[in-house]
C-alpha positions in Angstrom: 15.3 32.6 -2.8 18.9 31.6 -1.4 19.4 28.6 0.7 22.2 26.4 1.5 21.9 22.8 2.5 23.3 19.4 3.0 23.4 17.4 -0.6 22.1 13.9 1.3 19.6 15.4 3.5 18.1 17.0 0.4 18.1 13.3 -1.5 16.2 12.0 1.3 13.4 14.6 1.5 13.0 14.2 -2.3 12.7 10.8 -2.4 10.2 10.7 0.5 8.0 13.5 -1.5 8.4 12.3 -5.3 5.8 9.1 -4.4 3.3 12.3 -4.6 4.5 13.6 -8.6 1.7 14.4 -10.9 2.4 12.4 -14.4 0.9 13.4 -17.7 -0.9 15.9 -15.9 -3.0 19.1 -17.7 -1.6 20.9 -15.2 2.7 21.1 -15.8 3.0 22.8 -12.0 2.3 19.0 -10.5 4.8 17.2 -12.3 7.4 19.3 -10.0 8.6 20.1 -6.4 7.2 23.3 -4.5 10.3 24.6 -2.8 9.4 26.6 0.1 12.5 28.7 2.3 11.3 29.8 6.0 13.2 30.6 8.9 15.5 28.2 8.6 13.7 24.9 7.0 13.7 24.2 3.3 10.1 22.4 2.6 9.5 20.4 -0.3 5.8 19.0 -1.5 4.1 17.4 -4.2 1.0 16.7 -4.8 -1.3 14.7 -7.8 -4.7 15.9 -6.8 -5.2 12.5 -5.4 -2.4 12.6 -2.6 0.1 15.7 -1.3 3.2 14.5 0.4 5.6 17.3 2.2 8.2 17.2 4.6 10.8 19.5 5.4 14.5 19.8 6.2 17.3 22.2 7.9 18.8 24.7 5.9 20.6 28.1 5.8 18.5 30.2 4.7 19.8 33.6 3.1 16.9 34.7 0.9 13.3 33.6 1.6 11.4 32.2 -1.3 9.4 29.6 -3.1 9.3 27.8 -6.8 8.7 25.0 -8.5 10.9 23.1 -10.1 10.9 19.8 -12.6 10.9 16.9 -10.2 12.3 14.6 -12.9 15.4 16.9 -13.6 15.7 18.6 -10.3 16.2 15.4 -8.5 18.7 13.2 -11.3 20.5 16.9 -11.1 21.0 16.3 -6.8 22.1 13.0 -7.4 24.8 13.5 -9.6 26.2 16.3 -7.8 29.8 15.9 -6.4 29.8 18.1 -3.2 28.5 17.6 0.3 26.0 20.9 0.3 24.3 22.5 -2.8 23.4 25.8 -3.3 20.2 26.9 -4.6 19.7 30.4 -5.8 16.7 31.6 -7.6 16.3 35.3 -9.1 13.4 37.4 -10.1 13.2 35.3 -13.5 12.6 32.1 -11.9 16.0 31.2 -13.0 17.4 28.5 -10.7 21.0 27.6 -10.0 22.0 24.7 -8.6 26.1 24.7 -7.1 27.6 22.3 -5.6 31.5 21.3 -5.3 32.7 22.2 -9.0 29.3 21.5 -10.5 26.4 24.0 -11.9 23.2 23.8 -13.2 21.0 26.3 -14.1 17.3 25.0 -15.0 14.1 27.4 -15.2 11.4 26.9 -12.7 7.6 27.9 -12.3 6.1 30.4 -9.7 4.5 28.8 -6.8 1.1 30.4 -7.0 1.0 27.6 -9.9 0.7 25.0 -7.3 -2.5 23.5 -6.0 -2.9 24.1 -2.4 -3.1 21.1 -0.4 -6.6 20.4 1.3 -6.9 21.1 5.0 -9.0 19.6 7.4 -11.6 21.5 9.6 -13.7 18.7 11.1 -11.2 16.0 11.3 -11.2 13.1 14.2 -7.8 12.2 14.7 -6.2 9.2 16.4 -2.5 7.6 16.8 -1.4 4.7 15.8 1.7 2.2 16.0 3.5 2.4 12.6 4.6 -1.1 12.1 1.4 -2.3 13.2 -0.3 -0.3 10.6 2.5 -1.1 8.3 1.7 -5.4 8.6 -2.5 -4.3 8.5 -1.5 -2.8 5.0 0.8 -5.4 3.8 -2.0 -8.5 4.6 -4.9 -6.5 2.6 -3.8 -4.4 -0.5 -3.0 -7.8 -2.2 -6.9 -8.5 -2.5 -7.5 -4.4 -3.8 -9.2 -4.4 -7.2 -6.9 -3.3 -10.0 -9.3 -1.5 -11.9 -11.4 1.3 -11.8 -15.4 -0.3 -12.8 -16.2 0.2 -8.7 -13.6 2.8 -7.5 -14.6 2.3 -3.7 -12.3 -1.2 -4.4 -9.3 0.3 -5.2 -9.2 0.8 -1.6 -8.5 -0.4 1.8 -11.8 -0.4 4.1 -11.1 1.1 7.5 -13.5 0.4 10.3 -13.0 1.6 14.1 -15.9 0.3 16.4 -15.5 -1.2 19.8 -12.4 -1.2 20.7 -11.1 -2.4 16.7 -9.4 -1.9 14.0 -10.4 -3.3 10.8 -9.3 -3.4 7.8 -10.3 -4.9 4.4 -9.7 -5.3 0.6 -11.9 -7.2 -1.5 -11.9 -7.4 -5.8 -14.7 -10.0 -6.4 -12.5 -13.1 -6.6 -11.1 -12.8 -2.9 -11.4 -10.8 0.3 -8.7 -10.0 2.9 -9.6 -8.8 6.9 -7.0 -7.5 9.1 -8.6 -6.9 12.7 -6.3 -5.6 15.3 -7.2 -3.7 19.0 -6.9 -0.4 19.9 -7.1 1.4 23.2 -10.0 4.1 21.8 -13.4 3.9 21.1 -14.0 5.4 18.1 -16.7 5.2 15.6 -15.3 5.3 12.0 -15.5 4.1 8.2 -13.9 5.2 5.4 -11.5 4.1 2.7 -8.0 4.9 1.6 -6.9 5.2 -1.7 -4.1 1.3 -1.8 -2.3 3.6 -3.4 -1.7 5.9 -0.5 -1.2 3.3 1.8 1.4 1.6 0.1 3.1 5.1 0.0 2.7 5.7 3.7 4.3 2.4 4.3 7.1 2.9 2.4 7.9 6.3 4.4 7.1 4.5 7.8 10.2 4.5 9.6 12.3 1.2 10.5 11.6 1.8 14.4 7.8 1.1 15.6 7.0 4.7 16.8 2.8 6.2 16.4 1.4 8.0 13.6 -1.2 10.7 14.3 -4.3 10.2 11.2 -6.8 13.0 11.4 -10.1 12.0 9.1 -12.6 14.1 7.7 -15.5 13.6 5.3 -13.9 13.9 1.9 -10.0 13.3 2.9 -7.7 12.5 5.2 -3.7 13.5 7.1 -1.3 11.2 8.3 1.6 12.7 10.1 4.7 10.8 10.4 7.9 12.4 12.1 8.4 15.5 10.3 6.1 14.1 6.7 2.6 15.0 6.2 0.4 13.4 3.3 -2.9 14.1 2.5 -4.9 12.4 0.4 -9.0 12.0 -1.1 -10.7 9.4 0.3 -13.0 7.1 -1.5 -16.8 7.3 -1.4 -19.2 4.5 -2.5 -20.9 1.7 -0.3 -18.4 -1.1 0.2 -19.2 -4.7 0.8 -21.1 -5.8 3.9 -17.2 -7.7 5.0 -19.2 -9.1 8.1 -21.9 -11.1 5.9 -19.6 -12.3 2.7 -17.7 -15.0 5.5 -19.6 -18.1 5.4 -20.4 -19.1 8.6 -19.8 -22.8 8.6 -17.4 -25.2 7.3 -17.5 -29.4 6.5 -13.6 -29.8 6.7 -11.0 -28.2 8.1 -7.4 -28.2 7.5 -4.2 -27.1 9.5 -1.0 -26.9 7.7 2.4 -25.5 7.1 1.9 -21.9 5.2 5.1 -21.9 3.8 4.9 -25.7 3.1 2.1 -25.4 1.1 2.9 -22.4 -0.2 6.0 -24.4 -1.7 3.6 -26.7 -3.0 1.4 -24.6 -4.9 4.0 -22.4 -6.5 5.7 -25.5 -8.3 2.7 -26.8 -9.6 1.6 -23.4 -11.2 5.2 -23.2 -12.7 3.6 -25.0 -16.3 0.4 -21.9 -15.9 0.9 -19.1 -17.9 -1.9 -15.8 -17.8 -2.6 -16.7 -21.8 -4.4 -19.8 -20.8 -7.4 -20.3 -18.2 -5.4 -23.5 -16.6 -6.1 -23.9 -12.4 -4.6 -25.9 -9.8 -6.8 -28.7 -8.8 -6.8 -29.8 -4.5 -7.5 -32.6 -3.1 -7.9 -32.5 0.8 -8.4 -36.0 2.0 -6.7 -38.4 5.0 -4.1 -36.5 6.1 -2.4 -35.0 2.5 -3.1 -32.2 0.2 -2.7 -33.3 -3.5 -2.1 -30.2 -6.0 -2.1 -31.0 -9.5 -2.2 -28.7 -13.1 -2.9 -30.0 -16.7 -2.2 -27.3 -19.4 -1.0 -27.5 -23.1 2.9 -27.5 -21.9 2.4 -31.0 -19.1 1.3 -31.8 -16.1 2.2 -31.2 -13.0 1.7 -33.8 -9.1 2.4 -32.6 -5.9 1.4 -33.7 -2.1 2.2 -32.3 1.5 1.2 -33.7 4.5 -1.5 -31.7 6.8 -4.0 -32.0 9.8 -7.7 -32.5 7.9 -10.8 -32.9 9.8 -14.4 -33.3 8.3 -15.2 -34.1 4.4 -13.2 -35.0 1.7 -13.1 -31.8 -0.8 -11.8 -31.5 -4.5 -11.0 -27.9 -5.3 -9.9 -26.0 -8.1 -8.3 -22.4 -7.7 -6.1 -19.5 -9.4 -3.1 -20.0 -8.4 -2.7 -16.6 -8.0 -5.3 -15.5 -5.7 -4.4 -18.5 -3.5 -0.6 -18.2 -3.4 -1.3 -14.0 -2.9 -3.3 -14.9 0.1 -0.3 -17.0 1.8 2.2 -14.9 1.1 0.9 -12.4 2.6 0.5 -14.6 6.2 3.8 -14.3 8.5 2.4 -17.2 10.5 4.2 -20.5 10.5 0.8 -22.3 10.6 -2.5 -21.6 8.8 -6.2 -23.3 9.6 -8.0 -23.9 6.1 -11.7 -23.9 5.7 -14.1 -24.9 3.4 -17.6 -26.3 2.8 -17.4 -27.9 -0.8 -15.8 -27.5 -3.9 -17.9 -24.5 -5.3 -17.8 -22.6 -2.1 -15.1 -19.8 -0.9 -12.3 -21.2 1.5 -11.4 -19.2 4.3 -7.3 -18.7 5.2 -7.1 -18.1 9.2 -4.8 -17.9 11.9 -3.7 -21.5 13.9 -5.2 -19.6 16.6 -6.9 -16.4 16.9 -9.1 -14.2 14.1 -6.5 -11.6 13.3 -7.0 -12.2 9.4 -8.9 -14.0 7.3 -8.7 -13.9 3.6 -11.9 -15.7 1.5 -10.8 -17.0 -2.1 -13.5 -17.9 -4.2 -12.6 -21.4 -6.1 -13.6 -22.2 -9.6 -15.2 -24.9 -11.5 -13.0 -27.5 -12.6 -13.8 -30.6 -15.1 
């Protein structure tokens, strides 16, 4: 193999790809790059087992070839190169040197029937969809994914297509996030992605809103964006019934700044730390929210003013789950639910049910 090619464009496809390295993996072959030269395109993939990301660029290709090469080295080697193109040459030994401007490198590599092939898709249903649309779906759900393993299905995103919707949802026990948005097919799907494929796709969306085409099948699934293809396993297990975990009434409600109370939240948690099982108490009652924190290091008294209808309600929460849920709103204005101090409250729109996220409160003496 004997290709020539421009030193950035190479960066760019490796950093796009490297989201997809294998680490500490039995297999040495996934800890690198597969290198593929075709009729004029260099391709590069990677792939963990769980996810495969590859994309390809232009080069000049003199030799034909593929190889794998160490993803760590191979990479902190293209960065430090002085030229504008690199040359990559690789003889019969696997032996690949790397040239460009007065540099060279010579580091060994691995022959490509090493590396896993990627899995392909028979019976897939495909659809498009906007990619910053998908992009703020992601970004308002992975926060409530569960970070461990106990119920695999919820280290996932839930997507649902039915009627016209999109739907997704995260949930982890202690909170649960729902993203709905419309779409112009009708569609009948469910299945769940990986949050740790989706945050990956989102980094590789581009800036400008243009559609992604996502085939599903039964055990995985494609997304194509621009000239990048990843692949990954989807989840299996029976997720949360989403539609019956909402309660479906409420004693008080509350409209209010997000960011102001946001603010408000944030400085009273500042005397929490994770060593300690310390919560932020509210109190929603005549127009004002009063957030206050006792630990071993002080307390801590805060108010803002809001819109409060209904009951008067003394709360106690994690500070994290609650101030995760509002960062993750771009509204100005949030409505704020509840129906006592032991049950969930429900974060929604001012207007409209594009999200809601539940956050289960706890006991407080």
């Amino acid at each position: 193999m004997k290709i020539l090619c421009k030193r950035k464009t190479l960066i760019e496809a490796i950093s796009k790809v490297q989201g997809a390295v294998g680490s500490n993996s039995t297999l040495p072959s996934l800890e690198g790059i597969l290198f593929s030269a075709k009729k004029g395109y260099l391709t590069l993939t990677c792939y963990n087992m769980e996810m495969g990301i590859t994309t390809a660029i232009e080069a000049n290709v003199e030799q034909e070839g593929e190889i794998i090469l160490s993803a760590r080295y191979f990479s902190e080697i293209i960065k430090k190169m002085p030229g504008d193109d690199v040359l990559i040459d690789v003889d019969a030994n696997l032996m690949c040197t790397l040239k460009s401007g007065y540099s060279k490198f010579s580091i060994v590599g691995m022959a490509a029937n090493e590396f896993p092939e990627l899995p392909a898709l028979s019976d897939g249903i495909s659809f498009q969809f906007h990619s910053q649309l998908f992009a703020n779906m992601v970004r308002m759900t992975r926060f409530a994914v569960a970070k461990t393993d106990e119920k695999p299905m919820y280290t996932g995103i839930l997507c649902q297509l039915e009627k016209g919707k999109i739907t997704m949802v995260a949930v982890d026990g202690y909170r649960l996030a729902i993203r709905k948005e419309n779409i112009t097919n009708d569609l009948e799907l469910k299945f769940i992605v990986p949050e740790k494929t989706l945050s990956e796709i989102v980094k590789l969306l581009p800036e400008k809103d243009e559609p992604i085409q996502i085939s599903v099948g039964k055990r995985h699934i494609i997304f194509e964006i621009g000239h990048i293809l990843v692949v990954s396993r989807l989840l299996e297990g029976e997720f949360i019934d989403y539609k019956t975990a909402v309660p479906p009434n409420h004693t008080t409600s509350v409209l209010v700044s997000n960011k102001t109370l946001l603010e408000s939240i944030d400085r009273v948690a500042l005397l929490i730390n994770d060593r300690a099982k310390v919560f932020v108490k509210c109190i929603f009652d005549q127009d004002e929210i009063k957030a206050s924190c006792e630990s071993a290091i002080g307390n801590a008294d805060d108010r803002i003013q809001a819109e409060i209808e209904g009951d008067r309600i003394e709360i106690g929460f994690n500070s994290r789950y609650l101030l995760d849920a509002l960062r993750a709103v771009e509204d100005d204005m949030v409505k704020i639910e509840m129906s006592g101090s032991l049950s969930p409250i429900k974060i929604l729109p001012a207007e409209g049910n594009d999200f809601l996220f539940l956050v289960l409160p706890v006991r407080i003496k």
